[in-house]
PASEBA-1860 file (N, C-alpha, C; in nm, 3 decimals):
! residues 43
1> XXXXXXXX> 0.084/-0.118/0.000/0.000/0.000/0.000/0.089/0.125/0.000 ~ 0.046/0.246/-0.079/0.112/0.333/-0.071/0.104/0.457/0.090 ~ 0.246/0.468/0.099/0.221/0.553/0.247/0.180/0.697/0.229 ~ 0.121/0.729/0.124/0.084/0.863/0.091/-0.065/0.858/0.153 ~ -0.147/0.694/0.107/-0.250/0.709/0.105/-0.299/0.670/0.254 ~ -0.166/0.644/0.379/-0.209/0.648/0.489/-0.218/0.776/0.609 ~ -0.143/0.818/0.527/-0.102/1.001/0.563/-0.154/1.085/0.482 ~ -0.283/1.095/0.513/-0.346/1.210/0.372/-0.331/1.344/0.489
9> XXXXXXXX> -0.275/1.458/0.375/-0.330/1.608/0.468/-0.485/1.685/0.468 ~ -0.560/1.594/0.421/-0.680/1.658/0.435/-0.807/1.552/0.395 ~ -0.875/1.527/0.519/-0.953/1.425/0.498/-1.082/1.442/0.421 ~ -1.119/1.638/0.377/-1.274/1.657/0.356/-1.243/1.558/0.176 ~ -1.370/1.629/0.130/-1.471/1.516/0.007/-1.391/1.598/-0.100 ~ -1.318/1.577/-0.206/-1.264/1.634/-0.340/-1.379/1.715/-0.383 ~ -1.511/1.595/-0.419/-1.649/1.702/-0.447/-1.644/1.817/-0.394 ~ -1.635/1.844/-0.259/-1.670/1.991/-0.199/-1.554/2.110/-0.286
17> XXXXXXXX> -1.409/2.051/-0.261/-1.338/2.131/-0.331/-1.309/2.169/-0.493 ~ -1.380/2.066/-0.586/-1.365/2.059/-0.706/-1.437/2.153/-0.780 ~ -1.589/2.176/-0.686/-1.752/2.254/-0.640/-1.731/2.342/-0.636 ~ -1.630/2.411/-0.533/-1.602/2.596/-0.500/-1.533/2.593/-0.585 ~ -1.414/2.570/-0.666/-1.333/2.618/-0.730/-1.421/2.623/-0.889 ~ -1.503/2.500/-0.911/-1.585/2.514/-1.020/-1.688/2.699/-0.989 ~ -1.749/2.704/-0.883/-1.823/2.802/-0.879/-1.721/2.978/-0.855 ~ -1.635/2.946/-0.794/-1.534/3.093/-0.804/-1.474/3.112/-0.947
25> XXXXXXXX> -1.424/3.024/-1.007/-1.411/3.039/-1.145/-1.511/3.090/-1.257 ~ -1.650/3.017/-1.223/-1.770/3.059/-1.327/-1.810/3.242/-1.260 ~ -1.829/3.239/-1.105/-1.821/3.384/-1.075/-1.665/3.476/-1.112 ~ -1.599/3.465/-1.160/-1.515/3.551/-1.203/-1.511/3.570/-1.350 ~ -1.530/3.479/-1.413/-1.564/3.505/-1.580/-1.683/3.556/-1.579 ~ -1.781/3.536/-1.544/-1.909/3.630/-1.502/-1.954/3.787/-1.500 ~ -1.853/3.766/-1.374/-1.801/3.916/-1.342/-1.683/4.031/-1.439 ~ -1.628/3.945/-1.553/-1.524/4.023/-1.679/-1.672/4.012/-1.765
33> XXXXXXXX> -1.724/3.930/-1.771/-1.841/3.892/-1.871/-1.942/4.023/-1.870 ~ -1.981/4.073/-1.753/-2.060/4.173/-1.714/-1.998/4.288/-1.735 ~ -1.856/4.307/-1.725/-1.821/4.464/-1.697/-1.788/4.466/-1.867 ~ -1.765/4.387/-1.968/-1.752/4.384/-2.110/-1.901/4.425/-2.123 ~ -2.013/4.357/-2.113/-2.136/4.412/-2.155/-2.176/4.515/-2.100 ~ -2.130/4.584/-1.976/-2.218/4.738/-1.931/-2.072/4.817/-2.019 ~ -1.979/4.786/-2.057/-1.878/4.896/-2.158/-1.921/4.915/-2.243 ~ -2.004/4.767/-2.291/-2.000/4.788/-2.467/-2.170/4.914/-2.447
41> XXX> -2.185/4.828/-2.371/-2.346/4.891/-2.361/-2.308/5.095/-2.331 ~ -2.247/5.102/-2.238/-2.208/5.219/-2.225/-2.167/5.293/-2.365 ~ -2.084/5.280/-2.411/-1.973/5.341/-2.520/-2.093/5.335/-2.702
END
């Protein structure tokens, strides 16, 4: 057995972390996504 997989540094669920980083990513392209459409819309 590998001794990595008896010494893990973090026991929570990958899902939870795979989840926020999926959702902070879609809110930050979002947020360039929005300030491109109130420019174009502006100008």
């Amino acid at each position: 057995m590998n001794h990595f997989e008896k010494d893990v540094q973090s026991k929570r669920n990958d899902l939870i972390d795979s989840g926020m980083g999926f959702v902070v990513s879609f809110g930050f392209f979002t947020v360039i996504f929005a300030i491109g459409v109130i420019l174009k819309a502006i100008a």
